[in-house]
N, C-alpha and C positions, 0 to 999 in steps of 0.2 A: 472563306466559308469552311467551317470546321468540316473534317472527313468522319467524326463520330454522331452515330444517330442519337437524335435529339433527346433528351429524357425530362419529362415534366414533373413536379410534385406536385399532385393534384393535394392531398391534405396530410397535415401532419397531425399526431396529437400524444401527448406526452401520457403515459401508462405508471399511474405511482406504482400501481400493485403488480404480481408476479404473473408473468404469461410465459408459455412455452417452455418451461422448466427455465427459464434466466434465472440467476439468484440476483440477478440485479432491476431497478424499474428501468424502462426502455422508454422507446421513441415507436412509435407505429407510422408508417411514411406507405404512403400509397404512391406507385409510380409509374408512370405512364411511358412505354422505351415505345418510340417507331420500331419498325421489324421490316425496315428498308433495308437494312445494311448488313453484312456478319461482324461480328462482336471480334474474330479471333486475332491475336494480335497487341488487342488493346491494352491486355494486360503490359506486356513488357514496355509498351510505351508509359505507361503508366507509372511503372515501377521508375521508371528515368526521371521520369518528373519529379516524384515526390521520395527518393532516394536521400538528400538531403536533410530531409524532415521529419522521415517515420525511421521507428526502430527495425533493425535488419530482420529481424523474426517475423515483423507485419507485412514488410516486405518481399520476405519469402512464401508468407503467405498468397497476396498476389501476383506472386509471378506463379505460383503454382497453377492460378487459374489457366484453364486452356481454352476459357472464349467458345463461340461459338453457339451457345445458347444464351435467352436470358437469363437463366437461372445464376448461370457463369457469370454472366456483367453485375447482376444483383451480388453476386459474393466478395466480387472483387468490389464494389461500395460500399457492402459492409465492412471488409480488413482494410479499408483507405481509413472510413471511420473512423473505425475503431484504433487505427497505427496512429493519428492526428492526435487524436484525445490523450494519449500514450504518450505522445512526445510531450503534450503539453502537463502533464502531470495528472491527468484522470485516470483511474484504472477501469478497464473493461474486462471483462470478469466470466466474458460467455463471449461464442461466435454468435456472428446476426442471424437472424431466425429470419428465413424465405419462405410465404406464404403464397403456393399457386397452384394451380389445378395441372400443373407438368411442366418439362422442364424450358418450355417456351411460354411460362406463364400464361394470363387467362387473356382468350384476344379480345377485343373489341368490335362487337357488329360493327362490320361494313367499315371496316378501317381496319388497315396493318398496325395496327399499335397493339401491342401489349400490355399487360397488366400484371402488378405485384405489388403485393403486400410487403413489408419487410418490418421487423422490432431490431432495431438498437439499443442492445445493453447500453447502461452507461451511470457509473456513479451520480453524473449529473446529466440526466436527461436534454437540457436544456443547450449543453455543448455539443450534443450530438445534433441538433437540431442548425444550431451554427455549423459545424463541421461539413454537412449533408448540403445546408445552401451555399457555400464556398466551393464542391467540390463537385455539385454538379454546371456550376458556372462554368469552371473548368473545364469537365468534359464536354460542356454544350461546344467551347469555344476552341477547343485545342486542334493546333493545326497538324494536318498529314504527316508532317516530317519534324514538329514540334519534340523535342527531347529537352527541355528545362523551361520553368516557368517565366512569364515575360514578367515586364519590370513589374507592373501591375498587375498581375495576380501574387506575384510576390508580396508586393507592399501589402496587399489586402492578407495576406496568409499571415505577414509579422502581427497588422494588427488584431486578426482572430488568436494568435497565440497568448497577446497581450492580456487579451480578453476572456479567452482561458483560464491563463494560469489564476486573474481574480475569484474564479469559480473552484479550482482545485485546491484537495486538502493541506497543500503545501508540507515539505519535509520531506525526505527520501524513506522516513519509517513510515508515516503514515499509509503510504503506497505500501509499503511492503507487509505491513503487518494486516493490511485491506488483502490482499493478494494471499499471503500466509492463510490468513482466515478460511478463503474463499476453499484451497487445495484442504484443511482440514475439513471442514461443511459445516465450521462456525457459522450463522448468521451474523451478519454487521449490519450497525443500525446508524447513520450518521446524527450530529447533535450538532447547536451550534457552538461556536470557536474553535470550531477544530478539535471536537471530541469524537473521540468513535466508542459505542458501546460492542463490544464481542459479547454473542449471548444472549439470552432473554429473562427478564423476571429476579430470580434471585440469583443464576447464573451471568450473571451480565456483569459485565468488567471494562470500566471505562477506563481507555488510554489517550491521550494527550503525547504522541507521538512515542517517545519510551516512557514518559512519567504515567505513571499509575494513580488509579484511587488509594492504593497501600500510601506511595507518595508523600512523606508529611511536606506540608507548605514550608517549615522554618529551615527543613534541610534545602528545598530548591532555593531557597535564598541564598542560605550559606554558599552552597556551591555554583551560583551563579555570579562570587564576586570572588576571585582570586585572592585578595586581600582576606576577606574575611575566613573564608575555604585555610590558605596557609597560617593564620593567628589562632584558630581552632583547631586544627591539626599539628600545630608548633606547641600548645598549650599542655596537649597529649602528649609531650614528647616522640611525634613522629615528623621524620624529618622531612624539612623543606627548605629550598634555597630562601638565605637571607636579603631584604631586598622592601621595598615600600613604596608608595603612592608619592609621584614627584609631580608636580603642577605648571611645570614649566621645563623649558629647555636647560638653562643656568642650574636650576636643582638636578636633572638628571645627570649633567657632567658633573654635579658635587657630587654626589651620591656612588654615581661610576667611581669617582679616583678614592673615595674613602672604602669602598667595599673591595675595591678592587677591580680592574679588569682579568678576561673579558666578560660582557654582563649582558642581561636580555631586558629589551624593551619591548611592551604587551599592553594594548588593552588590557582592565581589570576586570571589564565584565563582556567580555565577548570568548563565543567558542569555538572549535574546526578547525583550531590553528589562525582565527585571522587578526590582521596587523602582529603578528609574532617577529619579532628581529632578533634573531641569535647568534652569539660569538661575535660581539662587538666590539671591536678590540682599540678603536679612537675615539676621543671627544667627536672627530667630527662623523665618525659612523652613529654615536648615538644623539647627536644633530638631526641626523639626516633620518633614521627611524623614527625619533619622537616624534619629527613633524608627518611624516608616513602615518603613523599609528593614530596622530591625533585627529586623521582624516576620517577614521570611524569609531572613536568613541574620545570624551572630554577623561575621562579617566583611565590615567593609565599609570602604569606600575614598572620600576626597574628592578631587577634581581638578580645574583651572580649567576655565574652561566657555569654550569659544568657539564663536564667534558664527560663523554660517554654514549651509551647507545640507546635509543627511548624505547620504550615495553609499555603496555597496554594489558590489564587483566580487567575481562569485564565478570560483574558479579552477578546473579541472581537469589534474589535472597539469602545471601551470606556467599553462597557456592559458585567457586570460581568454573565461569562455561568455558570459556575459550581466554590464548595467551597468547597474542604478539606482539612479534618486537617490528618497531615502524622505523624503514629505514630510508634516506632519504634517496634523493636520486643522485646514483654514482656507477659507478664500474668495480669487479674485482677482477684484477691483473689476475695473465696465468704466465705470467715472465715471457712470455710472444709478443703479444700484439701492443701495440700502443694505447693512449686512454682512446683516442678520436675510432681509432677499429675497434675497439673496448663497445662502444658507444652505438655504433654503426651496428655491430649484433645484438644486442640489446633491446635498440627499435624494431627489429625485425618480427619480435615478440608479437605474433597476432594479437595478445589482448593489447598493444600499446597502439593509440591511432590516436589523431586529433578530432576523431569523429565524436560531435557531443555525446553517442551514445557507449562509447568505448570505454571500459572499465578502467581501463589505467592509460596515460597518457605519455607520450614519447620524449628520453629525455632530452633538453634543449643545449645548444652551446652558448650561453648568454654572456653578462657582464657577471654574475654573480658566479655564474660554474667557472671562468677566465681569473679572477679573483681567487676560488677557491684553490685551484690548478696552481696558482703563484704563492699562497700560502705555502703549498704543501710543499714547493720549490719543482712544481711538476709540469710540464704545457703537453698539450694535444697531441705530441708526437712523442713525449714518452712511453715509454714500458716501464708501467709497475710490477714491481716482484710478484709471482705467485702468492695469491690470496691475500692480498692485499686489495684492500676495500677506499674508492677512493670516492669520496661524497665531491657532488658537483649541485650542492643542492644543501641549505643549512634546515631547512626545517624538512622534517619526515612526514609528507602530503603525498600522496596518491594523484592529486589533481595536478602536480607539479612535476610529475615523473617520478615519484618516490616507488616504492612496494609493500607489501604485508607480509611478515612471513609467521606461518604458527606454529606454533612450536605447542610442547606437549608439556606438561607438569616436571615430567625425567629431565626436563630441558634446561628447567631451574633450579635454584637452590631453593629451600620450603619457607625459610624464611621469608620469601618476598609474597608469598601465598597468605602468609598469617600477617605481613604486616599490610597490604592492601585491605584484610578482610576486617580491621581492626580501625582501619580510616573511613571503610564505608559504615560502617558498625557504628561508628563515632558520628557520624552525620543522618543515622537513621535513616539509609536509602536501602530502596528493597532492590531498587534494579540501579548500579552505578558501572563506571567505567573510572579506573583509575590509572593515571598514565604518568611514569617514571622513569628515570634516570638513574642507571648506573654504569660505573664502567667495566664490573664484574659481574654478569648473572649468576654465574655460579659457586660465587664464592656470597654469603649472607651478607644483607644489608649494615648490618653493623661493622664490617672486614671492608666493604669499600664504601665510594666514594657516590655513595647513593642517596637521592631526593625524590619527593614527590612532586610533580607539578601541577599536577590537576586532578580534581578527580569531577566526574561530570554525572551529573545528576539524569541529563536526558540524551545518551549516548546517540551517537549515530550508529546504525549498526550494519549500514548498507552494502557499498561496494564489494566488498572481498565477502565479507562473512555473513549471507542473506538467508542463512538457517538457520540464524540466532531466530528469527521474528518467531518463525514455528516452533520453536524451544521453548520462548518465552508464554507463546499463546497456550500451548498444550499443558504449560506447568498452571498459570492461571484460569484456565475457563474449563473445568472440568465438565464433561461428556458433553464434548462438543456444544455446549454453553444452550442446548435444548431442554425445554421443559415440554411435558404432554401437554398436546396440541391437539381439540378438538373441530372441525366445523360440520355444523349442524346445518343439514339443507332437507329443504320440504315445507307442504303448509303446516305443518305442526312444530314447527323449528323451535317458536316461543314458548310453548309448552312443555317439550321436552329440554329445554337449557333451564329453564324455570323449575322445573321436579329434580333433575341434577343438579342444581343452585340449593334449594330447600331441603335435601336430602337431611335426615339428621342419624344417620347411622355409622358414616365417614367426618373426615376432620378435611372440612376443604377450605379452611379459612383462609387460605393464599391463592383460590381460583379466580382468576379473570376471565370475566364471561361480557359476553355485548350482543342484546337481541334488541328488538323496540322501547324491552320495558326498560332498560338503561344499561350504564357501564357499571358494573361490581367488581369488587373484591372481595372475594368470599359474599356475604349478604348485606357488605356495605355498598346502597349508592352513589357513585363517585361523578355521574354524567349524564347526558341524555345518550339515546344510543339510536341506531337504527336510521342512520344519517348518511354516514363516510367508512364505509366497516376499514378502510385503510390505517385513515386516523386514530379513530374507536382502538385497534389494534395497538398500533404503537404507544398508545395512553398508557398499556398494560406492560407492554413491554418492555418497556422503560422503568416498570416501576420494581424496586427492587425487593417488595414484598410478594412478587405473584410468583405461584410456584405452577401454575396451570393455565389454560388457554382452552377456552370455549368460545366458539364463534358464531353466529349464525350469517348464512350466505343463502344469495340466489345466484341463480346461473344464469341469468341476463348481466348482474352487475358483475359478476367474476367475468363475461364476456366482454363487456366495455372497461371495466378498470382493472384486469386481474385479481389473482390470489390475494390477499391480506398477508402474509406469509407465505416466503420462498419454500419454506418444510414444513409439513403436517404428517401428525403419526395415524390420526382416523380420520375419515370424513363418513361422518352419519347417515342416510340417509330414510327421512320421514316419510309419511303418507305423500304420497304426491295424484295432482290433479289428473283427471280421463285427460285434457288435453297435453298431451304430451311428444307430440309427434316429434317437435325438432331439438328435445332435450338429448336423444344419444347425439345429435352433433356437439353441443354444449359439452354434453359430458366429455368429449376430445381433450378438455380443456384439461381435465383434471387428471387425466395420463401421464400428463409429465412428473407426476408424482408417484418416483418411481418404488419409494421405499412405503409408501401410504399403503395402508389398509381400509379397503370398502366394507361400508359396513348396512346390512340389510335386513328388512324383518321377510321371512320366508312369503316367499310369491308375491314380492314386491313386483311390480311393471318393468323397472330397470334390472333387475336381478341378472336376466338373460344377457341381458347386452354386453354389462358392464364387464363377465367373463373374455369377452370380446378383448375389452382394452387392457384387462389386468392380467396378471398371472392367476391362477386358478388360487395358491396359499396366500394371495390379496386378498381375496371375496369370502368375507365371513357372513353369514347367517343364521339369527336367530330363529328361536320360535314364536315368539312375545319383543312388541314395546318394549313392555318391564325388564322382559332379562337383557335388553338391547342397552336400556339406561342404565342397571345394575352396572353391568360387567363396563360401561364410562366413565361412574363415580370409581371404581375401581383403578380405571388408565389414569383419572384423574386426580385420583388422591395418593400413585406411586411414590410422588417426590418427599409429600409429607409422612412417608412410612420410611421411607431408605434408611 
């Protein structure tokens, strides 16, 4: 018999639009906790459990809780949530939002059970709904002294992750540039295949992890096939190791002993470093890769190998952001200690751990570090001289125990600045990464022994350097990728979006508006309206002609499907009905809006109240309707005056 009190979900229901200030749509989960038991405690058992499987940051979240109330147990199932979703590749975007009349939630006549509301943020709603019945199984079931999960809640956790990750935007940018977004107060608007738009209307900028809408298609090609990438960039006269498409084992050792060793075998059309084999220095080393390599792609390419250190210059729009050099996993001797003590400090590195969520990973003593160590004439109990760098690791991965290190412009010689930005230039990429070999940084590419090997169309830009995403967001989605936003509430709502629509004294030919009488753009109709104001919404914002947003809302439907929009700059407010007793609760809703301005005609009914929720420079008042619409078509023809 588990020792945690019971917890029911009485309903769930999935929230497209915006509630409780989330910038993201959530999950509304109603939950019924007994109030037999104390909560306190639970947390840190908790944390044991699912240690494992959530990120250390959600983690600490929950153990933060101190239990004890519901409020507390409801939080700590929000950061379970929301760490699951995380691990599986969802971003969540916002804390869950606890909905109860105190911090023992609302009780239940004539029963000790309690009551709570709760919203779960959640890119995808839908995983949060899985996460939430997995996890209070869990806790229904989990024993007194239970510290990891049994065989079977395990298995069921691999196959909710399974099940997951089909739902998540897959890519380590995707997540990040979602996230980047969120810390700038971009909106993001998901598409399908894995597109995200930043922005709205004519601000709105679709990414496809680093590829852009700038993006020409014939360059993602080029540089999605190595072969063709090196014969374009060879044609330019910039260099690239000599080397060709071998279809077999027998041509690859032909091609080895004519080019010369030692030589690298590669996929032609894969990226990240995989199936890479470098410094291959026998027929039967490049045997033994081809058939490696041929495990993940039918095509694949040998080329010489040189000798030297790989560099990374990623570009935006011509301008080189950041420059490292990727080095692989090794030791550098300080003429003391051994390689194996070398190695042993080295792990020590907090960022290095084999924990999945560990940035860099710890380096190994394998077959191939053992190998390297006997090339260099060296084993595990030598001492390498003072600064001397000894690789136990042939390709420069991160995932492998390699590092990143960055170095600064001064770091380099300038030529290698001009000739990366001369190879993106050449493949018409707005945002590239181009990754190189030399064995002299400081000395120009033409003085050494330097090549190109890749250069990559849709960088990965994650582990080390996760400020690139917001570099890259802030140079493309200018002022926060917002356009004026109005919604209109009241009985007069269609009337007054309809006299702002027909105005003929402004240029609003780019406003999107959606009341009953339909979906516009400017005074073209493009739909019917006054349906799904969710939908209605995103028709508009999506479209990369609208440079405005007029909406009309009730406050019943903002109460069951929230906002249409996570940010609005006015919300209007019409003639509204004598009955109106339980609209200031409604109006709660629209508090989370914190940067909005209310907007009123003088001795409105709500006027009073609404000082209540707002700051005093929120609540503006007219004298007149008219001048209330005037000074609208105004907010709303800003963008086409700029």
């Amino acid at each position: 018999m588990s020792n945690f009190p019971l917890i029911a979900c009485d309903s769930v229901e999935v929230i497209a639009g915006y509630m409780h200030g989330l910038t993201q749509p959530s999950l509304s989960a109603r939950l019924r906790i007994s109030n037999s038991q104390k909560f306190a405690g639970i947390n840190r058992q908790l944390v044991q459990l699912l240690g494992p499987y959530v990120p250390p940051e959600h983690l600490s979240e929950i153990d933060d809780g101190q239990g004890g109330d519901c409020n507390a147990l409801a939080g700590m199932i929000g950061d379970a949530v929301g760490g699951l979703q995380e691990s599986a590749g969802i971003p969540v975007l916002n804390s869950t939002k606890i909905i109860s009349g105190s911090q023992n939630g609302e009780k239940v006549a004539g029963s000790t059970e309690l009551i709570i509301t709760m919203f779960f943020p959640s890119l995808i709603p839908l995983a949060a709904k899985l996460v939430l019945e997995w996890l209070l199984s869990v806790l229904n079931n989990m024993g007194p002294e239970q510290r990891e999960l049994s065989t079977k809640q395990g298995k069921k956790l691999d196959q909710l992750f399974q099940r997951l990750k089909t739902l998540a935007p897959g890519g380590s940018n995707n997540i990040r540039f979602i996230r980047a977004a969120d810390t700038l107060g971009i909106p993001v608007v998901a598409l399908p295949g894995g597109v995200f738009q930043y922005g709205w209307g004519i601000r709105g900028r679709w990414f496809n992890s680093s590829i852009t809408d700038e993006t020409p298609f014939i360059a993602v090609k080029y540089a999605k096939s190595k072969l063709l990438t090196a014969s374009v960039l060879a044609s330019a006269g910039i260099p690239v190791p000599e080397g060709k498409r071998v279809k077999n084992m027998t041509e690859a050792a032909s091609l080895a002993g004519r080019i010369g060793f030692p030589v690298v075998v590669k996929p032609a059309d894969l990226d990240q470093g995989k199936g890479v084999y470098a410094d291959l220095r026998t027929e039967n080393e490049v045997y033994a890769a081809f058939k490696q390599a041929g495990k993940l792609s039918t095509n694949i390419m040998l080329e010489r190998h040189h000798k030297g250190h790989a560099f990374r210059i990623t570009l935006f729009r011509g301008e080189s952001v950041v420059i490292v050099k990727r080095q692989p996993a090794g030791v550098t001797g300080n003429g003391v200690a051994t390689v194996e003590q070398l190695i042993e400090k080295t792990n020590t590195d907090p960022r290095r751990s084999s924990s999945r969520f560990s940035i860099m990973k710890p380096i190994a003593v394998d077959e191939e570090a053992r190998l390297l160590l006997q090339q260099e004439g060296l084993r595990l109990d030598s001492v390498p001289q003072e600064g001397r760098f000894v690789a136990l690791k042939k390709a420069a991965n991160v995932s492998t125990g390699g590092d990143v290190i960055i170095l600064e412009k001064d770091d380099i010689h300038p030529s290698y600045l001009s000739l990366v930005k001369r190879a993106a230039a050449l493949l018409r990429l707005d945002i590239a990464a181009v990754d190189f070999i030399t064995d002299d940084i400081e000395k120009s590419w033409q003085e050494s022994d330097a090549v190109i090997i890749e250069v990559n169309a849709q960088p990965q830009m994650g582990t080390i350097l996760t400020h690139l995403h917001g570099q890259l967001l802030s140079s493309y989605v200018p002022k926060k990728g917002r356009i004026p936003s109005m919604l209109v509430l009241g009985a007069d709502r269609e009337d007054v979006i309809r006299r702002i629509r027909e105005n003929s004294g402004h240029d609003l030919s780019g406003l999107g508006s959606v009341s009953t009488d339909g979906i516009f753009i400017g005074r073209e109709r493009i739909g019917d309206g006054g349906k799904d104001s969710i939908s209605e919404a995103r028709m508009l914002i999506i479209n990369p002609s609208v440079s405005g947003l007029l909406l009309a809302g009730e406050l019943e439907a903002i109460e069951s499907d929230g906002l249409a929009l996570p940010f609005i700059k006015k919300i209007v407010f019409g003639s509204w009905p004598d009955e109106w007793e339980k609209t200031p609760k409604q109006m709660e809703l629209l508090s989370s809006q914190h940067d909005c301005e209310i907007w009123f005609v003088r001795n409105h009914p709500l006027q009073s109240y609404s000082r209540q929720l707002f700051a005093r420079d929120k609540v503006r008042v007219f004298e007149s309707l008219d001048s209330m619409i005037e000074a609208s078509i105004q907010v709303l023809s800003e963008e086409n005056n700029d």
